[in-house]
N, C-alpha and C positions, 0 to 999 in steps of 0.2 A: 310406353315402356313400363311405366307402373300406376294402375289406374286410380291407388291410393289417393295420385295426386289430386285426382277430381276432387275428392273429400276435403282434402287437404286446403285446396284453391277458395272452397266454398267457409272452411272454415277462419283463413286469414283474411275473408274479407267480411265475414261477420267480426271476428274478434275486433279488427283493424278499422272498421267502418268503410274499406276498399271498397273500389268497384272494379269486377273481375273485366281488365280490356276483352275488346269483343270477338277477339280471334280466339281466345282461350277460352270462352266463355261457349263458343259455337262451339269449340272441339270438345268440352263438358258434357258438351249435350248429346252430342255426335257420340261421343264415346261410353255414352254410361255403361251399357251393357258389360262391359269390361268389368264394372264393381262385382260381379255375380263372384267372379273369381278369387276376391280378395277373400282373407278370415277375419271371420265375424269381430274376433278381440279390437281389431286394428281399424275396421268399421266402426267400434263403437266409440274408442278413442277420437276421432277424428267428429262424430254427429255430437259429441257429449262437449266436444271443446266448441263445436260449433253452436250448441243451443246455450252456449250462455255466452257470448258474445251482443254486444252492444248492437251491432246493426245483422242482427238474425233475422228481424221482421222481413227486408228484404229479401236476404237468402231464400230465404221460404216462400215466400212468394214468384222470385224468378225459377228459381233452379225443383221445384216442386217435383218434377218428372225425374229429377236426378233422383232425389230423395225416395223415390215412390222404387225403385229400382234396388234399394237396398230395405228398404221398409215396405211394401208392395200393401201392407195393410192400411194403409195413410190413400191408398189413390182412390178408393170408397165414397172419401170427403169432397171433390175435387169436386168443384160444382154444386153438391148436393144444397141442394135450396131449403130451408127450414119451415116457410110458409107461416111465420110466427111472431106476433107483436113484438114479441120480445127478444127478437134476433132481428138486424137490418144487413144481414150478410149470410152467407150460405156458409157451410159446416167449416171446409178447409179457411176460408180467410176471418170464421171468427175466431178458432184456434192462430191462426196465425197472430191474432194480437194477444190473445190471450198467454200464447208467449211470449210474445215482447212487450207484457206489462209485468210479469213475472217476475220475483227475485231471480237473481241473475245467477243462482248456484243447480246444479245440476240434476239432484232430485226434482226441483219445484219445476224447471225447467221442463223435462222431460215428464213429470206430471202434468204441465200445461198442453203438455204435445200429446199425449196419450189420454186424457180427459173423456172426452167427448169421439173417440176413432170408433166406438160403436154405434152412435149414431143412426148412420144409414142401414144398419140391421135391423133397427127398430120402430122406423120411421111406419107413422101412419095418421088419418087424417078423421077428424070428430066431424059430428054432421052440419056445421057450421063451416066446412073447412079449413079449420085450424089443424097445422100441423102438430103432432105430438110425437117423445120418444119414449114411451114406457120400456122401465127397464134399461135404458142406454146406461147407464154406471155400473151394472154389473155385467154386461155386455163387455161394454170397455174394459173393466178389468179382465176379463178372459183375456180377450188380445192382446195389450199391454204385457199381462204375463209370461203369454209363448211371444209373443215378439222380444220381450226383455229378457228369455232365456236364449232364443236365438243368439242376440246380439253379446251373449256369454260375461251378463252384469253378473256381480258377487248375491251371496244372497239375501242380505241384509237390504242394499240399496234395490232391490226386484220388492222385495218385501213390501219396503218403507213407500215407493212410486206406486203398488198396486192397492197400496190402505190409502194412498190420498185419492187415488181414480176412484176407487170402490165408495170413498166417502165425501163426494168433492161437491156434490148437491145436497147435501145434509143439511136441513135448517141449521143456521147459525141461533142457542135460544139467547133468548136478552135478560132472563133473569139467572141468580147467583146459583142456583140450584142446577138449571140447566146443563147452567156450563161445566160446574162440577161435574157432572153424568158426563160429559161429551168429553171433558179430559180423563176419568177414569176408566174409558170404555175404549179413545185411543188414545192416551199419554198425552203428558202434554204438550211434548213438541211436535206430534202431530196436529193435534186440535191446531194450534197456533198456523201451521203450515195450512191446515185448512181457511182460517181465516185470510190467511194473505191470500189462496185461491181463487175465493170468493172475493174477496177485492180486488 
């Protein structure tokens, strides 16, 4: 009757720490195609309460397909294997911790989720076979952006999410000077935002 509820379902059991019983849970999945219909505003409400809830790791993890269905640019990640020392998990489930290590407020949030979504546009391999993503930060900020205009964010908080995507691999420097530059270039509540990123 209103497919909102899917979003909805996903988002009281991330807030809640629930787990969606498994009749409701099949008919989520069963039904996603229905969110196509919904407006954007009431989509974002509903993914924006949901990524800052306590048990989101899950959510995103199970219901992934649901999500890929209003966000279609997230289903890229799904698998995508990194081939890289420094990753032991493939695109979509190191994002998935990465936001649920995240402060729990809804910029940092949906910066954690939009991070790294260029990725697999960038993906390629050194003669060693090491994976590499040249360019995936500015990558990601594209999509981030038409996606965060899609889902009809204000324009401050589009803004503020697409300066931490765009700067979210930027050396952290360790002397005083450094950091000076890196607060004057983005503020300093960005910079700071960056630092919790990177940790």
């Amino acid at each position: 009757e209103d497919a909102l509820r899917i979003l909805r379902a996903l988002r009281f059991a991330s807030v809640f720490e629930l787990e969606i019983e498994p009749a409701t849970a099949e008919a989520a999945h069963t039904n996603k195609e229905l969110l196509k219909e919904i407006a954007a505003e009431r989509i974002q409400v509903e993914l924006t309460k949901m990524l800052s809830g306590k048990g989101v790791q899950e959510i995103l993890s199970k219901y992934a397909d649901i999500l890929a269905v209003v966000m279609p640019e997230l289903e890229p990640m799904f698998g995508f294997e990194q081939h890289n020392h420094h990753h032991n998990s493939d695109v979509w489930n190191h994002t998935v911790k990465v936001v649920a290590n995240a402060p729990a407020n809804p910029v940092m949030r949906w910066t954690a989720l939009l991070h790294d979504i260029g990725k697999p546009h960038c993906f390629s391999f050194d003669d060693q076979g090491v994976g590499h993503f040249f360019g995936h930060a500015s990558k990601s900020t594209v999509i981030a952006d038409e996606l965060l205009q899609r889902l009809r964010f204000d324009n401050a908080t589009r803004e503020r999410i697409t300066l931490l995507v765009k700067n979210h691999d930027t050396p952290l420097p360790a002397d005083e000077k450094g950091v000076k530059r890196l607060m004057d270039r983005l503020g300093a509540d960005a910079a700071l935002q960056i630092v919790d990123i990177h940790r």
